[in-house]
One Martini backbone bead per residue (centre of mass of N, CA, C, O) as a GRO file, in nm:
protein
  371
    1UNK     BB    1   0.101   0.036   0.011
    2UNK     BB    2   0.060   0.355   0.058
    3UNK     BB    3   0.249   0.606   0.134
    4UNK     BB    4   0.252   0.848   0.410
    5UNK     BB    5   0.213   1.116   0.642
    6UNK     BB    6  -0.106   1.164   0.643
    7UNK     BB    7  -0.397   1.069   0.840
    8UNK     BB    8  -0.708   1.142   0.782
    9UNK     BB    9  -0.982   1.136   1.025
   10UNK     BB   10  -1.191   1.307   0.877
   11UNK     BB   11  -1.421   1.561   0.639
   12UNK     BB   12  -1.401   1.805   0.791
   13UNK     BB   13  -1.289   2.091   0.887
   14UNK     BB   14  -1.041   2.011   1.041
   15UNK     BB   15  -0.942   1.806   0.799
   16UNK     BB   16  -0.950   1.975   0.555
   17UNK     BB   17  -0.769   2.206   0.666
   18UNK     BB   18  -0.526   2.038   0.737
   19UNK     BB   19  -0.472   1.918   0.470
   20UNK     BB   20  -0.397   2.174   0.316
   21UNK     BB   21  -0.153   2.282   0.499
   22UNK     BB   22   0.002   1.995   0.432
   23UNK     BB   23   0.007   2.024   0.149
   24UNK     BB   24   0.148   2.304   0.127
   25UNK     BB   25   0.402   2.157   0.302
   26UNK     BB   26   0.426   1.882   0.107
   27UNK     BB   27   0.241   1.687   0.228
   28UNK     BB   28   0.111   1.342   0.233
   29UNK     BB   29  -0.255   1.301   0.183
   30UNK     BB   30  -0.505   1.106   0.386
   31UNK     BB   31  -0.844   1.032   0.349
   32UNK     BB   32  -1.110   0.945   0.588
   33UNK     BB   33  -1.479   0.818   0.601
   34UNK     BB   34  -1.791   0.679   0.693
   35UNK     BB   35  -1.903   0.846   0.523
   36UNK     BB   36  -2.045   0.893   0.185
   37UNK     BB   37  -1.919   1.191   0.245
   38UNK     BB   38  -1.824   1.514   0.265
   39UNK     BB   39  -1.782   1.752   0.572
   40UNK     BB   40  -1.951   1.628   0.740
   41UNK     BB   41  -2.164   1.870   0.915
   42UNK     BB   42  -2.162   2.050   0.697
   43UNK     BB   43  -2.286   1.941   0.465
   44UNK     BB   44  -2.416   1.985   0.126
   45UNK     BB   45  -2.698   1.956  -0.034
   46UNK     BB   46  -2.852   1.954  -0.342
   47UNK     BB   47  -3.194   2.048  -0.427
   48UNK     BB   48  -3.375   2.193  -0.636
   49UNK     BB   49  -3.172   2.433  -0.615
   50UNK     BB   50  -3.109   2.363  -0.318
   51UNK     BB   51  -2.867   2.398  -0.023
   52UNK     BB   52  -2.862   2.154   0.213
   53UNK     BB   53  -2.835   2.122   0.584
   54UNK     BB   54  -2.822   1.802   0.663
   55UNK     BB   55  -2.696   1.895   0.994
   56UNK     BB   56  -2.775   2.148   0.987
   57UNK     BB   57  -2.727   2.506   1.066
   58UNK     BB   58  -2.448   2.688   0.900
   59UNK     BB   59  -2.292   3.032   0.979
   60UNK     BB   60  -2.039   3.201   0.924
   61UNK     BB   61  -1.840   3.353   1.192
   62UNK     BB   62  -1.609   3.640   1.206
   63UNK     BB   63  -1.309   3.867   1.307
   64UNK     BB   64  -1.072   3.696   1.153
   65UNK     BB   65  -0.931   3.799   0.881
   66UNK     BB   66  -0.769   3.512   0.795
   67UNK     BB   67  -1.016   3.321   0.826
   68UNK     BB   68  -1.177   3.494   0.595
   69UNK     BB   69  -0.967   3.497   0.351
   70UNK     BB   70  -0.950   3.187   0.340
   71UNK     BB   71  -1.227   3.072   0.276
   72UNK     BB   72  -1.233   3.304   0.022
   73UNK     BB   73  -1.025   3.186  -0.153
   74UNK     BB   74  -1.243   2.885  -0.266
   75UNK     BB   75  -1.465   3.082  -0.186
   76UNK     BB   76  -1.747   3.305  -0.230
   77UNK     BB   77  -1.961   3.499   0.007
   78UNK     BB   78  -2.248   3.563   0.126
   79UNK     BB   79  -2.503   3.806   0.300
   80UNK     BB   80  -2.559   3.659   0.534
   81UNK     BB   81  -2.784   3.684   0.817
   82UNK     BB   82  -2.826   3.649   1.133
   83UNK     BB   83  -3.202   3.610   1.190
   84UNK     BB   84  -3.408   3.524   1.439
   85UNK     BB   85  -3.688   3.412   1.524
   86UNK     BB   86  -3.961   3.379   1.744
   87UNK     BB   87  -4.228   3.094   1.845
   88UNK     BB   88  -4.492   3.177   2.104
   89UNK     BB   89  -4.761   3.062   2.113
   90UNK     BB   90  -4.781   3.255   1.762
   91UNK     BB   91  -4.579   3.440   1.865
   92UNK     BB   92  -4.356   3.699   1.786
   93UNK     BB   93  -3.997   3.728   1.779
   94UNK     BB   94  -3.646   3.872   1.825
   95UNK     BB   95  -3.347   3.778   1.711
   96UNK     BB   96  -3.199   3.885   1.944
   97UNK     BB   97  -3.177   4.064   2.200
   98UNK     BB   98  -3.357   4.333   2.175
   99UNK     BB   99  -3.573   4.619   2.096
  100UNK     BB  100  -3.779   4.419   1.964
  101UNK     BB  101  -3.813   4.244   2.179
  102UNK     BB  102  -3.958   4.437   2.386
  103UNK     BB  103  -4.155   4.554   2.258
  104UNK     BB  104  -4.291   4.281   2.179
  105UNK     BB  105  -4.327   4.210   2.520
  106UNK     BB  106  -4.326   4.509   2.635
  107UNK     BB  107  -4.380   4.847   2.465
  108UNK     BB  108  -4.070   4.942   2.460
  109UNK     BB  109  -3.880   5.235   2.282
  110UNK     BB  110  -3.654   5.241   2.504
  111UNK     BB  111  -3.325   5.178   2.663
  112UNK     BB  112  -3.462   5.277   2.961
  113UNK     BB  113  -3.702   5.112   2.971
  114UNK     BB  114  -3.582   4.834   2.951
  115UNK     BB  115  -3.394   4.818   3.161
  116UNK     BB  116  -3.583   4.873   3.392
  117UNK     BB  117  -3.767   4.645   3.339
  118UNK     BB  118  -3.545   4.403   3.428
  119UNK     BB  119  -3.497   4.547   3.685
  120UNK     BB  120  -3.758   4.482   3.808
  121UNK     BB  121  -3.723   4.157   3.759
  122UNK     BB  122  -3.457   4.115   3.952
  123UNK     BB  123  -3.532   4.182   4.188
  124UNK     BB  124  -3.760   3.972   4.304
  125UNK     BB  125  -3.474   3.786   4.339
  126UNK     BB  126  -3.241   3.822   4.410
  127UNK     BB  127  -2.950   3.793   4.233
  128UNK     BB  128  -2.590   3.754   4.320
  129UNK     BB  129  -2.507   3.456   4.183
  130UNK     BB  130  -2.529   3.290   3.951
  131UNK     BB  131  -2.595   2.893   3.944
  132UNK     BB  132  -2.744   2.909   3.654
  133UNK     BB  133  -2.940   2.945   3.408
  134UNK     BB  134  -3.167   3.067   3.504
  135UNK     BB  135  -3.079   3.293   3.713
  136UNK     BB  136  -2.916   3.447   3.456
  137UNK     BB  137  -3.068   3.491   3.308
  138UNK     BB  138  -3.256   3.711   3.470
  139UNK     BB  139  -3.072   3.888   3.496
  140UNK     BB  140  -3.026   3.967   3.210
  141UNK     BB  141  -3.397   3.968   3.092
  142UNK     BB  142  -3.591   3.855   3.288
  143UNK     BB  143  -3.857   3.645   3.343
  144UNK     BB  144  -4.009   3.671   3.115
  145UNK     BB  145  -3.829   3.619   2.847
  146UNK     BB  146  -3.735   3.347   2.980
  147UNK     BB  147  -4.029   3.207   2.985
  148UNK     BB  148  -4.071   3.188   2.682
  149UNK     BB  149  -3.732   3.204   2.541
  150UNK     BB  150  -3.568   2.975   2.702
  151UNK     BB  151  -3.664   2.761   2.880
  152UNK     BB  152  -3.792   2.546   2.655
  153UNK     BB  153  -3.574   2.527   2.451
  154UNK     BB  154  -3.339   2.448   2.631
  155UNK     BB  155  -3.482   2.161   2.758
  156UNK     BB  156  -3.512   2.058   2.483
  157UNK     BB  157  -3.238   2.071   2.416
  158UNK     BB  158  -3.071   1.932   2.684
  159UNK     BB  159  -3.297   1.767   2.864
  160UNK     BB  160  -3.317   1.998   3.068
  161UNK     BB  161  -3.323   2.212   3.366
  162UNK     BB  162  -3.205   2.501   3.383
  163UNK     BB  163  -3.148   2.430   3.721
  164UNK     BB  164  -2.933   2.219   3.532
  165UNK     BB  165  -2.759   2.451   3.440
  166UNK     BB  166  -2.528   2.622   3.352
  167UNK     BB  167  -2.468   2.967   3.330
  168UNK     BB  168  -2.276   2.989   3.040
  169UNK     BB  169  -2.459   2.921   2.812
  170UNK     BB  170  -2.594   3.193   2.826
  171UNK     BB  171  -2.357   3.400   2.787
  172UNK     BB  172  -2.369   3.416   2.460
  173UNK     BB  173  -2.596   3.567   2.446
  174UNK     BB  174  -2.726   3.860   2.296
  175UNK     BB  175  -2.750   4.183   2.468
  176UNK     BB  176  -2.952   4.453   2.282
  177UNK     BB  177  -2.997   4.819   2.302
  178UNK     BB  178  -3.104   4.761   1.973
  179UNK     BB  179  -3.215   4.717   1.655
  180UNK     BB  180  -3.068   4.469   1.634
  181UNK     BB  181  -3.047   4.129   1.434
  182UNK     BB  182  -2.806   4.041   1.474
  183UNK     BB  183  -2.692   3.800   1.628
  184UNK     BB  184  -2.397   3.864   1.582
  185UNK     BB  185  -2.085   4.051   1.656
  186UNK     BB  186  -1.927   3.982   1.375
  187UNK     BB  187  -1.783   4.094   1.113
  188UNK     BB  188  -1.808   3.826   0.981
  189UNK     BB  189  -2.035   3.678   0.722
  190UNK     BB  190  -2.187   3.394   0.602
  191UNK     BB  191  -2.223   3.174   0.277
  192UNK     BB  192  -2.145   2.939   0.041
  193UNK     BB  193  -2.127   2.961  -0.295
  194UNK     BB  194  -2.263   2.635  -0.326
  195UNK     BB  195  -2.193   2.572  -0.030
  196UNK     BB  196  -1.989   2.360   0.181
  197UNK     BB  197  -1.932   2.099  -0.036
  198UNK     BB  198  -1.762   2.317  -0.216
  199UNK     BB  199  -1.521   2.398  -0.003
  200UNK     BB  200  -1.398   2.096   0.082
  201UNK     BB  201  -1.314   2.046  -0.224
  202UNK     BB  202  -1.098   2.290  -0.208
  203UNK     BB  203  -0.913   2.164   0.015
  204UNK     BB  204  -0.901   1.878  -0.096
  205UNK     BB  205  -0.781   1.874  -0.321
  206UNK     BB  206  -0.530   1.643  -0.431
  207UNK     BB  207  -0.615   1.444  -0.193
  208UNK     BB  208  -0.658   1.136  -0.068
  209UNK     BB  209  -1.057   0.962  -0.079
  210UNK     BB  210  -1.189   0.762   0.127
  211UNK     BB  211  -1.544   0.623   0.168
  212UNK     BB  212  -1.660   0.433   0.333
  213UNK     BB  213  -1.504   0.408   0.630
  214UNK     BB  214  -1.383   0.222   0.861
  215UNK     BB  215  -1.124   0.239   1.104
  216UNK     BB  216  -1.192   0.032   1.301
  217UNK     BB  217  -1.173  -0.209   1.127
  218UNK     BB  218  -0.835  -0.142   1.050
  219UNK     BB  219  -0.627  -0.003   1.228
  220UNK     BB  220  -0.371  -0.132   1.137
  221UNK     BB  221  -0.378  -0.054   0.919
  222UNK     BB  222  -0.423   0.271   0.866
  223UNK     BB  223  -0.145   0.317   1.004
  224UNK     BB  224   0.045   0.212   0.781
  225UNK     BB  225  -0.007   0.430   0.610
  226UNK     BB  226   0.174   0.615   0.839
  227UNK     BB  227   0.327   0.837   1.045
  228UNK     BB  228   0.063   1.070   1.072
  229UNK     BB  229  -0.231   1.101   1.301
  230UNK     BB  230  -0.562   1.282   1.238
  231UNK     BB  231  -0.821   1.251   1.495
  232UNK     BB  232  -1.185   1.363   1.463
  233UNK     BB  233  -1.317   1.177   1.634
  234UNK     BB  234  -1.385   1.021   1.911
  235UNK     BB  235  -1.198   0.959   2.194
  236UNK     BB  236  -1.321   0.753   2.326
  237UNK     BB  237  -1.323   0.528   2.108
  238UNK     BB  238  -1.016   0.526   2.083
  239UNK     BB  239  -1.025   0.403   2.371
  240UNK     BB  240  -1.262   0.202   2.388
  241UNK     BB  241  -1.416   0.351   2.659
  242UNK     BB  242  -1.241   0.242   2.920
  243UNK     BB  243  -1.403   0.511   3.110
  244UNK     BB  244  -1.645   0.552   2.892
  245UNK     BB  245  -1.893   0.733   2.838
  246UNK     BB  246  -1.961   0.999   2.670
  247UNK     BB  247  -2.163   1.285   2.640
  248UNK     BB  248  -2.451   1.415   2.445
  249UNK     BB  249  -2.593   1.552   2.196
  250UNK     BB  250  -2.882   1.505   1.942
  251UNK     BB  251  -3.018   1.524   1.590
  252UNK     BB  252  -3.304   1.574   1.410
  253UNK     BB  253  -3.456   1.539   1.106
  254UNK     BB  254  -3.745   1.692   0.908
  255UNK     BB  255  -3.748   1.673   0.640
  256UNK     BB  256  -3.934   1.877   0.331
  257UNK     BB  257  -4.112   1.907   0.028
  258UNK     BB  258  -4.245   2.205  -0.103
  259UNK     BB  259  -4.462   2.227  -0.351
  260UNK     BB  260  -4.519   2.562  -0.443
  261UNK     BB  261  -4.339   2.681  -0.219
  262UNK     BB  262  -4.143   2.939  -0.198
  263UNK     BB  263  -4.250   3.052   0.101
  264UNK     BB  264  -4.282   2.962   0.424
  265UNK     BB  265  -4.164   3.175   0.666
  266UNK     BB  266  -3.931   3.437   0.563
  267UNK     BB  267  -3.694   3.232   0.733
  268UNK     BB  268  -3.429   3.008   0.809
  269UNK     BB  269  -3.493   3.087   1.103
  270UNK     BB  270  -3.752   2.914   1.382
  271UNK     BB  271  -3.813   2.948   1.671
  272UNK     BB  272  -3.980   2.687   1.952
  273UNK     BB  273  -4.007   2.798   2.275
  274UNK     BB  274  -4.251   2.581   2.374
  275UNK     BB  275  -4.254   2.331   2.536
  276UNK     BB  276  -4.510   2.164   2.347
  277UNK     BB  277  -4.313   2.163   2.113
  278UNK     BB  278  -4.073   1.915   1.977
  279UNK     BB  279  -3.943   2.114   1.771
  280UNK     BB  280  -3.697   2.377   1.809
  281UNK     BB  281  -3.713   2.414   1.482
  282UNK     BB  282  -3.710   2.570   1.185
  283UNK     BB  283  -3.554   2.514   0.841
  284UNK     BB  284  -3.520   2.718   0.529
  285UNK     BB  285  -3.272   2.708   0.324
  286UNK     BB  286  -3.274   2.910   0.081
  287UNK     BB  287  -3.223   3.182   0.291
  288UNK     BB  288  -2.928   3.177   0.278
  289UNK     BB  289  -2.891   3.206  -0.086
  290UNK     BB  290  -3.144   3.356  -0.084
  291UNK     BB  291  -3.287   3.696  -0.236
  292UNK     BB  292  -3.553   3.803  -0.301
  293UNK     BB  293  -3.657   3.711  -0.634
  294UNK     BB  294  -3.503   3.416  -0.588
  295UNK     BB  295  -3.707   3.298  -0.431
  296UNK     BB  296  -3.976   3.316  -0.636
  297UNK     BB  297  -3.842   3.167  -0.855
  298UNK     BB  298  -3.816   2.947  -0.675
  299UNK     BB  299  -4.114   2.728  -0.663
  300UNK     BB  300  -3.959   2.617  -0.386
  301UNK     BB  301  -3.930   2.409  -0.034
  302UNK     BB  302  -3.700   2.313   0.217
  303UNK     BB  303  -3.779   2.208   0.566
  304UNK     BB  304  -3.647   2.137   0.881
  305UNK     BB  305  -3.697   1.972   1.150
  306UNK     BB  306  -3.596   1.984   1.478
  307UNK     BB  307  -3.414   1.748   1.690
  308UNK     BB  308  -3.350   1.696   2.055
  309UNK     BB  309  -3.138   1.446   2.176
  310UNK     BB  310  -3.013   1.179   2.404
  311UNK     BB  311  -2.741   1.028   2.328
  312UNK     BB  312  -2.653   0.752   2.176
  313UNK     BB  313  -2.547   0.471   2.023
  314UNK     BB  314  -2.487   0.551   1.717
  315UNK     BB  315  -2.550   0.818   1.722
  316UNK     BB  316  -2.475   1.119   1.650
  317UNK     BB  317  -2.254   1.380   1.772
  318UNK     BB  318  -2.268   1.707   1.884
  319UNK     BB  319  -2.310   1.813   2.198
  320UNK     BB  320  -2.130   1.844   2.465
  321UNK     BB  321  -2.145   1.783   2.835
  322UNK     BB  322  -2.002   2.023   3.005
  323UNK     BB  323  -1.973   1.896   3.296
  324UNK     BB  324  -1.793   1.771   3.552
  325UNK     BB  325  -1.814   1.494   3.487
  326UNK     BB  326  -1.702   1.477   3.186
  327UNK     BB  327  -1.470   1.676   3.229
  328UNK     BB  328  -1.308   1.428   3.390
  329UNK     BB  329  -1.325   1.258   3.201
  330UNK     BB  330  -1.197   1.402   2.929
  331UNK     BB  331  -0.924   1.400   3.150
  332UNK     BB  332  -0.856   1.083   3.105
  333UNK     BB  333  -0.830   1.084   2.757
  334UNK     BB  334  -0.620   1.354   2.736
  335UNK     BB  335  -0.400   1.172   2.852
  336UNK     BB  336  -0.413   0.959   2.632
  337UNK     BB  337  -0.343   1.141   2.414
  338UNK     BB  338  -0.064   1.295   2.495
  339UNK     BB  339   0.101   0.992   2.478
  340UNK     BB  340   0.066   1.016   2.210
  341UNK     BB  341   0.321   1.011   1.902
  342UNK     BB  342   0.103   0.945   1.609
  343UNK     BB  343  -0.152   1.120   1.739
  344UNK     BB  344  -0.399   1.363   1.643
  345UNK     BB  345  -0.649   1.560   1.840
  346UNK     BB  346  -0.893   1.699   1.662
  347UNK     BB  347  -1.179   1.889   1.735
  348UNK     BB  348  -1.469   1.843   1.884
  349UNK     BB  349  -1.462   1.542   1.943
  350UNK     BB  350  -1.144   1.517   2.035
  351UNK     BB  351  -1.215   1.786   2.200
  352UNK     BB  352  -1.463   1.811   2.384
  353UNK     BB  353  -1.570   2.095   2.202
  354UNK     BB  354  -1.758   2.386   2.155
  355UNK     BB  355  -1.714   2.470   1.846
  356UNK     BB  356  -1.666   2.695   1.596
  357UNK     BB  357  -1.603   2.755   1.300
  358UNK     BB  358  -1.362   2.970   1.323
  359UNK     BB  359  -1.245   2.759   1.596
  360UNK     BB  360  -1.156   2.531   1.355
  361UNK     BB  361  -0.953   2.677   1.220
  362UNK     BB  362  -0.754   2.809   1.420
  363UNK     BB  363  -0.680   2.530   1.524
  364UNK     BB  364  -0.552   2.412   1.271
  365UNK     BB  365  -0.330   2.623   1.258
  366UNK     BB  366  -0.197   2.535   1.484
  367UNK     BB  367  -0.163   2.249   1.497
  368UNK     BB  368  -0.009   2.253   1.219
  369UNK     BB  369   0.240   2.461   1.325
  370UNK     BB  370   0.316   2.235   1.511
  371UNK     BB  371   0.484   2.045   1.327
   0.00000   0.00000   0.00000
């Protein structure tokens, strides 16, 4: 068999920068992957002229102009900015929260009243050190807003009561008293035109690539074709879990092609977040990469149903549940990837630990940089 440099063990994005970075210095480099296709969960399928986010909503957004810069070097990327909606038993509201969130709540019109009724219902609770998600949300947007808009979706979201997750979690939302609803904070935004499996396909141009197989089930042969191993599936599995399962959240989705209708909702993004809705999001993926007219001359729509549920064997994993149980497990399997001396352990699942795509790219250069 042919020798290599590097076998990359998935061909999602940090397997794929990866690829890229180490072809650019000179190295031979095998992917492989499990799934009959390229990309990890950022995978787009086209589907009657429409991109599929086959394993949910993927938004790229950075400050970081090297890494804008770079993924554009690929693809052009087009203006999608994400501003979710938010649907509350049939009333709609702005997300993130501001100005228009507030207004749509209590119809307050100044960001001096929307303050004042915020803190009108933290006093009520006297929360002077939030010990949960729920304590901080209130502290952050008091109590309606939370009791709406936060509550139902995140127990969707996470199988859990708010009272029982860490408060850290809720500090990622955006609180902002201005009409602006731009979900993100950050300079660039945007989605590729054509596309994710268009991105992934030219970072990895070059390389061989063989998909549809399981790593573990050669795994001494597959070890032999390289010198070194960059693997980014579950660091538990690689240890054939000898510590145990780490815990995942899990997502499913209830794609839909509706014949006939070229707008289901009007927005790409609308959460569902009172408790009795069972699944989490609609996404209607044409609103990513169309605008205006674009939208009304394709004839059709495809939104997908998200669900939330709590990872078993079998299921893909998607978000770590980084509680302290689970951060001593995977302190006990990074202990045993740091002593590996021919294989690096790159990505959200082999780093148990929720990235964002331009955190998963930032990664990959450090990694890559110091080989």
């Amino acid at each position: 068999m042919k020798k290599y440099d590097f076998l990359i063990v998935g061909t999602g994005l940090f397997g794929a920068v990866s690829a890229y970075l180490l072809k650019q210095k000179g190295y031979s480099v095998k992917l492989i992957d499990k799934r009959a296709h390229i990309g990890g969960n950022v995978y787009t399928e086209n589907v009657r002229g429409i991109n599929v986010h086959k394993y949910g909503a993927h938004i790229f957004h950075t400050s970081n102009k090297e890494v804008w810069q770079f993924v554009n070097s690929f693809v052009e990327f087009n203006r999608y900015t994400n501003s979710p909606v938010a649907n509350y038993n049939g009333k709609l509201y702005n997300l993130p929260f501001n100005m228009n969130t507030f207004y749509q709540m209590w119809g307050v019109k100044t960001p001096e009243e929307a303050k004042a009724k915020i803190e009108e219902q933290k006093q009520e609770y006297h929360i002077a050190d939030p010990q949960n998600l729920e304590e901080q949300a209130i502290s952050l947007i008091g109590k309606d807003i939370y009791e709406a808009l936060i509550k139902g979706y995140t127990q969707k979201q996470w199988g859990r009561k708010c009272t029982e997750l860490p408060a850290f979690i809720i500090k990622r939302l955006p609180v902002r008293f201005t009409f602006d609803n731009n979900y993100f904070n950050d300079k660039y935004q945007g989605i590729p035109e054509g596309g994710y499996t268009v991105l992934i396909e030219k970072m990895i141009e070059g390389c061989d690539v063989q998909l549809d197989v399981d790593y573990f089930d050669q795994k001494d042969v597959w070890d032999a074709q390289a010198d070194r191993i960059i693997y980014t599936g579950e660091i538990d599995r690689y240890f054939n879990y000898q510590y145990g399962h780490l815990q995942y959240r899990t997502v499913s989705f209830e794609t839909e092609l509706l014949e006939g209708v070229p707008n289901y909702q009007g927005n790409a993004v609308v959460n569902y977040t009172d408790a009795e809705t069972p699944f989490t999001r609609i996404i209607e993926h044409k609103h990513f990469e169309m605008f205006g007219q674009a939208i009304t001359d394709c004839p059709d729509t495809i939104i997908s149903r998200e669900y939330s549920k709590e990872w078993q064997p079998g299921d893909e994993p998607y978000y770590p549940v980084n509680d302290d149980k689970n951060s001593e497990l995977y302190a006990k399997y990074k202990a045993l990837a740091d002593a590996q001396t021919k294989v690096i352990f790159g990505g959200r699942l082999a780093e148990y630990k929720y990235y964002d795509m331009h955190k998963v790219i930032e990664r990959a250069f450090e990694v890559v940089g110091q080989l």
